[in-house]
MARDRENGU-661066 format. One record per residue (C-alpha): residue number from 1; residue in one letter; chain; x, y, z. Coordinates in Angstrom, 3 decimals, always signed. Each point is the difference from the previous one (the first is absolute). Layout:
REM residues N
+---------+-------+--------+----------+----------+----------+
: drenlum : torpa : drennu :     east :    north :       up :
+---------+-------+--------+----------+----------+----------+
:     NUM :     a :      A :        X :        Y :        Z :
...
+---------+-------+--------+----------+----------+----------+
END
This chain:
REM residues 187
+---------+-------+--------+----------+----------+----------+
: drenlum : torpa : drennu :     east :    north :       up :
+---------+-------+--------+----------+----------+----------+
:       1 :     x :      A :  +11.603 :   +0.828 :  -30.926 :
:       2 :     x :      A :   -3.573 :   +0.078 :   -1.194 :
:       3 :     x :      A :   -0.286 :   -3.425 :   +1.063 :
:       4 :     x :      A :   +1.677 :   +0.502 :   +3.982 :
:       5 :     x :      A :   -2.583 :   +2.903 :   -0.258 :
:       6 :     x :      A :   -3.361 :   -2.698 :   -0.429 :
:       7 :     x :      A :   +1.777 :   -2.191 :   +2.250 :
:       8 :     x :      A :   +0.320 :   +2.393 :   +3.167 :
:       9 :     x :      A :   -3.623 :   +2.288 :   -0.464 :
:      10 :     x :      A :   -2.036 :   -3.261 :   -1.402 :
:      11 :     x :      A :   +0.975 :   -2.388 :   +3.079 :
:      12 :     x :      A :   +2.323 :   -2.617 :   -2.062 :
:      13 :     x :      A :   +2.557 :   +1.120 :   +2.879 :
:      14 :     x :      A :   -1.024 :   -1.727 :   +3.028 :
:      15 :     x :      A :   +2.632 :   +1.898 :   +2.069 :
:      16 :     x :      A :   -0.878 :   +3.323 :   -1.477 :
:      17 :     x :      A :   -3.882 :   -0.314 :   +0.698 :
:      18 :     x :      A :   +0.811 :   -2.029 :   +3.616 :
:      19 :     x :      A :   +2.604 :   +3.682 :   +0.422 :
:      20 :     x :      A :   -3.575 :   +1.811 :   -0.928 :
:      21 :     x :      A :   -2.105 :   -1.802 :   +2.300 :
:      22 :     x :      A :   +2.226 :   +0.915 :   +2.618 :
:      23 :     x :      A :   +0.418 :   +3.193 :   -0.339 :
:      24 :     x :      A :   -3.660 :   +0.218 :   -0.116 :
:      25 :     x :      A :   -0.227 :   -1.818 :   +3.031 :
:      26 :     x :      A :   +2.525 :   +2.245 :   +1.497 :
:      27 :     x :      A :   -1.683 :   +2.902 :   -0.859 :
:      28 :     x :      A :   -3.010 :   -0.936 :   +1.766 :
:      29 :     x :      A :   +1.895 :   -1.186 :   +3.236 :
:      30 :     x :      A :   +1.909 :   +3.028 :   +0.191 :
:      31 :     x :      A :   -2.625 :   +2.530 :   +0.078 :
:      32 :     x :      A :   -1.801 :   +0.044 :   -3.222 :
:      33 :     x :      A :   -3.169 :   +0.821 :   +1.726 :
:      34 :     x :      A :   -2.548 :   -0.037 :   -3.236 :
:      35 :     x :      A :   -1.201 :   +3.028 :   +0.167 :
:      36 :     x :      A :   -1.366 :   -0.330 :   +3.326 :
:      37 :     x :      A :   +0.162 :   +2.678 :   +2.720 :
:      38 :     x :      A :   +2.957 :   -1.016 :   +2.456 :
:      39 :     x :      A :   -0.835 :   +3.348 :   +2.207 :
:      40 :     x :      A :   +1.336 :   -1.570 :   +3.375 :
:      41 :     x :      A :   -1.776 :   +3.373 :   +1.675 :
:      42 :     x :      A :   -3.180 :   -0.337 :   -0.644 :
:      43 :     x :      A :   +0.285 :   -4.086 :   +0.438 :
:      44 :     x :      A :   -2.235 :   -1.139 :   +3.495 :
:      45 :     x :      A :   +2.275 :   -0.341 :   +2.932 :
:      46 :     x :      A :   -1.914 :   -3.054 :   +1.330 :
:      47 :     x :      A :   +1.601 :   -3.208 :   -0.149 :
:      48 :     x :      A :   -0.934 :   -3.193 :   -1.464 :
:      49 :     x :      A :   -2.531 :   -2.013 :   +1.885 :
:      50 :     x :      A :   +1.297 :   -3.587 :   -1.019 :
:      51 :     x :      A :   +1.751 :   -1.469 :   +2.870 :
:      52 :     x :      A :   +4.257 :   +0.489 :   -0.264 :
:      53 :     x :      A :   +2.782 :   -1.948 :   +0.763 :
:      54 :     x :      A :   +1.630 :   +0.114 :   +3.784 :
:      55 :     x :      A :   +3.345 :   +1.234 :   -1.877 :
:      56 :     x :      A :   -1.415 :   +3.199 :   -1.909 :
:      57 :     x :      A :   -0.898 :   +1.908 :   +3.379 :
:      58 :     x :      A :   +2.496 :   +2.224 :   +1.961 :
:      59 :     x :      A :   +0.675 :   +1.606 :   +3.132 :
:      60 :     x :      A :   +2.350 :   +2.946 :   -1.697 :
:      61 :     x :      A :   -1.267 :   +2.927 :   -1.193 :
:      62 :     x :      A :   -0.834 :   +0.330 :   -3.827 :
:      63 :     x :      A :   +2.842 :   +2.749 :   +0.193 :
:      64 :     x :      A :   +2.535 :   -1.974 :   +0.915 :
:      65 :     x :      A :   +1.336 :   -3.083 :   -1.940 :
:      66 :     x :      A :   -1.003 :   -3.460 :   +0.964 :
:      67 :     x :      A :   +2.622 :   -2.288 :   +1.463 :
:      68 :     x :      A :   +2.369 :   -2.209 :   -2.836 :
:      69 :     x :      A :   -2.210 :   -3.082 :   +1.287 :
:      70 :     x :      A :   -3.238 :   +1.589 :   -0.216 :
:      71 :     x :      A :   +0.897 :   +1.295 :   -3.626 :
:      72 :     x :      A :   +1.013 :   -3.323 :   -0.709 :
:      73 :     x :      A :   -2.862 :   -2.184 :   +1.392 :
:      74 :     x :      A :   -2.458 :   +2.486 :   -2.058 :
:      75 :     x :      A :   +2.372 :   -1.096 :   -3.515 :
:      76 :     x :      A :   -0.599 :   -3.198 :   +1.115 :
:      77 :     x :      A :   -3.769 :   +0.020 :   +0.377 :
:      78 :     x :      A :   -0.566 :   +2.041 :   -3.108 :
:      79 :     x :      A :   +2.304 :   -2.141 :   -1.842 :
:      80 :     x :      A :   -1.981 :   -3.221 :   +1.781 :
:      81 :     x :      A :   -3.511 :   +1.473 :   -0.782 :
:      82 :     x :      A :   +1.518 :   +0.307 :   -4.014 :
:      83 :     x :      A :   +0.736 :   -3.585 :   +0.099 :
:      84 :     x :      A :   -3.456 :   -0.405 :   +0.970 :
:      85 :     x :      A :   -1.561 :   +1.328 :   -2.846 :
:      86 :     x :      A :   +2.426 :   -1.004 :   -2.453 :
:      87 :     x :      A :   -1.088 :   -3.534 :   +0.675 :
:      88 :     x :      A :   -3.722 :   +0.644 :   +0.809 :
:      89 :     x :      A :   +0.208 :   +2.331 :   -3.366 :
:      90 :     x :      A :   -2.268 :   +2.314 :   +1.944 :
:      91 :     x :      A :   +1.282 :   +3.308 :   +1.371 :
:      92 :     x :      A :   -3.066 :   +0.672 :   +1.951 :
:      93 :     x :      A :   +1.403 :   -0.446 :   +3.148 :
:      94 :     x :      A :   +3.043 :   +2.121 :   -0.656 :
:      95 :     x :      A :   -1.696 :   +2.764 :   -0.866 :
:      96 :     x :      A :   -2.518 :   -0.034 :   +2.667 :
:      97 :     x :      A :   +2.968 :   +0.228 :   +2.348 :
:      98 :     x :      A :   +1.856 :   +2.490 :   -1.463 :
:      99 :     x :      A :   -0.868 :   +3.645 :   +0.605 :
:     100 :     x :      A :   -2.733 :   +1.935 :   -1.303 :
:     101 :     x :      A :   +1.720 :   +1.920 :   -2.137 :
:     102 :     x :      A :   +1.560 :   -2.883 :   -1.917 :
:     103 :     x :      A :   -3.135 :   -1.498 :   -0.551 :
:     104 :     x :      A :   -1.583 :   +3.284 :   -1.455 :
:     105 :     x :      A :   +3.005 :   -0.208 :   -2.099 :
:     106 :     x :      A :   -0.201 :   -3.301 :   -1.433 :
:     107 :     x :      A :   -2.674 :   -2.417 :   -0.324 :
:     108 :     x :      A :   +0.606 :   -3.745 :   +0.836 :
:     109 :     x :      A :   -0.584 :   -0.946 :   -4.134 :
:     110 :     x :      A :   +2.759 :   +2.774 :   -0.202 :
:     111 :     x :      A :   +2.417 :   -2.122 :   +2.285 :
:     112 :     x :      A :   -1.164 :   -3.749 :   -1.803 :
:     113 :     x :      A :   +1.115 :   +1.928 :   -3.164 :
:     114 :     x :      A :   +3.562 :   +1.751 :   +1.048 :
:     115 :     x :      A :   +1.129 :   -3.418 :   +1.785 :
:     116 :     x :      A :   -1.560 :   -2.074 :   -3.020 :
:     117 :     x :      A :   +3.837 :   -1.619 :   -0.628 :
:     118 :     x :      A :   +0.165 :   -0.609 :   +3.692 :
:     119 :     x :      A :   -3.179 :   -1.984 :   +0.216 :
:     120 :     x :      A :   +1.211 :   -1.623 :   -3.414 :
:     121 :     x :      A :   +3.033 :   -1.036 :   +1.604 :
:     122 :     x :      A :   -0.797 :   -0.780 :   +3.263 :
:     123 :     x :      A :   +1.726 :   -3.107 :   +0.299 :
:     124 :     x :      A :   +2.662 :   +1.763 :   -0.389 :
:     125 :     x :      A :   -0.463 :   +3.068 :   +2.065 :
:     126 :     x :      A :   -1.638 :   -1.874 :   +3.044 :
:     127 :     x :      A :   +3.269 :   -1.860 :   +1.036 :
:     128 :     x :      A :   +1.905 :   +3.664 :   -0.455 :
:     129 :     x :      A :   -2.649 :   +1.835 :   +2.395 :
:     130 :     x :      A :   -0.395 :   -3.111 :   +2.247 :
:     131 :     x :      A :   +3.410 :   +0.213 :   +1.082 :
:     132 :     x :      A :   -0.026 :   +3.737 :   +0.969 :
:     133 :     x :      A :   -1.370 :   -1.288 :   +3.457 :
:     134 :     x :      A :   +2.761 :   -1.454 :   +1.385 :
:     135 :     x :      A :   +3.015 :   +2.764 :   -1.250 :
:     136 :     x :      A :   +0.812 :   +3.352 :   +1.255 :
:     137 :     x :      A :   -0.353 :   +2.945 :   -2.135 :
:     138 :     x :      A :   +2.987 :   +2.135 :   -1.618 :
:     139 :     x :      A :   -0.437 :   +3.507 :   -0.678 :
:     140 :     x :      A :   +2.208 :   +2.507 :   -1.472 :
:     141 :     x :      A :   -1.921 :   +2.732 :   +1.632 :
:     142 :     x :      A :   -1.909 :   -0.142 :   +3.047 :
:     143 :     x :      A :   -3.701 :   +0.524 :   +0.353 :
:     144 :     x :      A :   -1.157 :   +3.460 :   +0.569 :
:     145 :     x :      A :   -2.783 :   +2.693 :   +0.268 :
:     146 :     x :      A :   -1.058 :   +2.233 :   -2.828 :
:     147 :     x :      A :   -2.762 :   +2.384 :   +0.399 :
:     148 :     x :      A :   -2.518 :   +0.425 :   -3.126 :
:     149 :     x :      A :   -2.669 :   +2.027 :   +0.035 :
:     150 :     x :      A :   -0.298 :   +0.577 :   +4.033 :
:     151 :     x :      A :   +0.412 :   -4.085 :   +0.212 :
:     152 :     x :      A :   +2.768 :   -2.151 :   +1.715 :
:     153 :     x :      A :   +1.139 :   -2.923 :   -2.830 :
:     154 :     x :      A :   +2.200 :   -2.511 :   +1.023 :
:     155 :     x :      A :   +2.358 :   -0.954 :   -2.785 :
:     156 :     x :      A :   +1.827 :   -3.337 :   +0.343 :
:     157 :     x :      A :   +2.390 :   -1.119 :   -3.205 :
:     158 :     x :      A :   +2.303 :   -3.402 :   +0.322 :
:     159 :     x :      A :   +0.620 :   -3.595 :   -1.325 :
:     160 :     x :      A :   -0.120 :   -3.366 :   +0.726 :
:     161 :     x :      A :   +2.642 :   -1.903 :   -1.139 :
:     162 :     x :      A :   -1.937 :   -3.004 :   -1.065 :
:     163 :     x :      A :   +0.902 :   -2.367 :   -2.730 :
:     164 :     x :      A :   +0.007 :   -0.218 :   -2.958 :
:     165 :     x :      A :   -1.555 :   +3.184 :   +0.164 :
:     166 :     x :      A :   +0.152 :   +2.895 :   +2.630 :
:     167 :     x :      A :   -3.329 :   +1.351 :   +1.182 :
:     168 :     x :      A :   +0.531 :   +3.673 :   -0.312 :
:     169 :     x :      A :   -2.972 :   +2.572 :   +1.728 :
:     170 :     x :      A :   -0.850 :   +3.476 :   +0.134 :
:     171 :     x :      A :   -2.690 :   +0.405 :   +2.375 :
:     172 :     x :      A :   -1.875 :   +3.060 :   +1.623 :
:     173 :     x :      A :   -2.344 :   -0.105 :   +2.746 :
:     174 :     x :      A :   -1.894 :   +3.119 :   +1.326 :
:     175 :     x :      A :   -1.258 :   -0.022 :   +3.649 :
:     176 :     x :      A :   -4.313 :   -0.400 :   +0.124 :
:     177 :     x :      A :   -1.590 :   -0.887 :   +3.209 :
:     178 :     x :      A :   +3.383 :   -0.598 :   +2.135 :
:     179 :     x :      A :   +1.556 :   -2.582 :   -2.694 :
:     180 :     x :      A :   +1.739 :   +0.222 :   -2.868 :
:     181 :     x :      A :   -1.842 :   -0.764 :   -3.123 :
:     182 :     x :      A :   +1.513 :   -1.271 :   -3.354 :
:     183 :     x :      A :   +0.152 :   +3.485 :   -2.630 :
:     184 :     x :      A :   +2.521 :   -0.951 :   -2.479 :
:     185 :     x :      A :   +0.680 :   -3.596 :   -1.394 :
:     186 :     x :      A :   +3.042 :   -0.513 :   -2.024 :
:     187 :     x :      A :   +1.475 :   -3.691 :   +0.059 :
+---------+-------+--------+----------+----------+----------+
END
């Protein structure tokens, strides 16, 4: 016992620790904010003033939910954009895209280190993510609209059945400037 002990807390387990790691990882993907303010009220309303993507801007109202392919083509690009800096190891651009109050959130150094055994395994993951592009999305529930703190979030959950592994997500955008802006980034 002593010794299954050493071997699980002292890292001679390589599944153990790699089942740590992740749910460190997890932990900061899905809202472990570290100690930093997440207020979304007192947050700046502006949007970003990098340039965005044809796909992210709508013609609905940030009450009512996007259309399935609008939804879907903003999956995509996040997803695409994730591929990026997998591969480039730099999540620079990412975060300069998504809204402000992710990036007051987390710093880019905070999203190198939470998708440190993505970038590790890249050759891996890119082929996954690459495929994404050309397959349609399945959802068990479909987007919606949740209000937090006087704001409109648009909450988008769903798979894509690639191989050998799926590509699950659990994305949030909030509306800034007339476009949806990446909040929540859980892949």
């Amino acid at each position: 016992m002593k010794n299954l002990l050493n071997e699980l807390f002292f890292g001679k387990n390589a599944k153990f620790s790699g089942l740590i790691a992740m749910a460190i990882i997890g932990s900061i993907v899905l809202g472990c904010n570290c100690n930093k303010n997440f207020d979304l009220a007192n947050l700046s309303n502006q949007s970003n003033s990098t340039s965005t993507p044809s796909n992210t801007k709508t013609d609905t109202s940030s009450d009512s939910v996007p259309s399935d392919s609008v939804v879907e083509g903003l999956v995509k690009e996040t997803i695409s954009e994730f591929a990026g800096a997998i591969d480039s190891e730099d999540f620079s651009e990412l975060h300069a895209k998504a809204s402000t109050d992710f990036q007051s959130s987390y710093t880019v150094n905070e999203m190198k280190t939470a998708f440190k055994s993505y970038t590790d395994k890249k050759k891996i993951v890119l082929p996954i993510l690459e495929k994404v592009e050309g397959m349609s999305a399945e959802t068990k529930t479909p987007a919606s609209i949740r209000t937090e703190k006087g704001l409109k979030i648009l909450v988008a959950q769903g798979e894509f059945k690639t191989k050998p592994y799926k590509t699950r997500y659990d994305f949030e955008y909030v509306m800034r400037g007339g476009e949806w802006k990446l909040l929540k980034l859980v892949i």
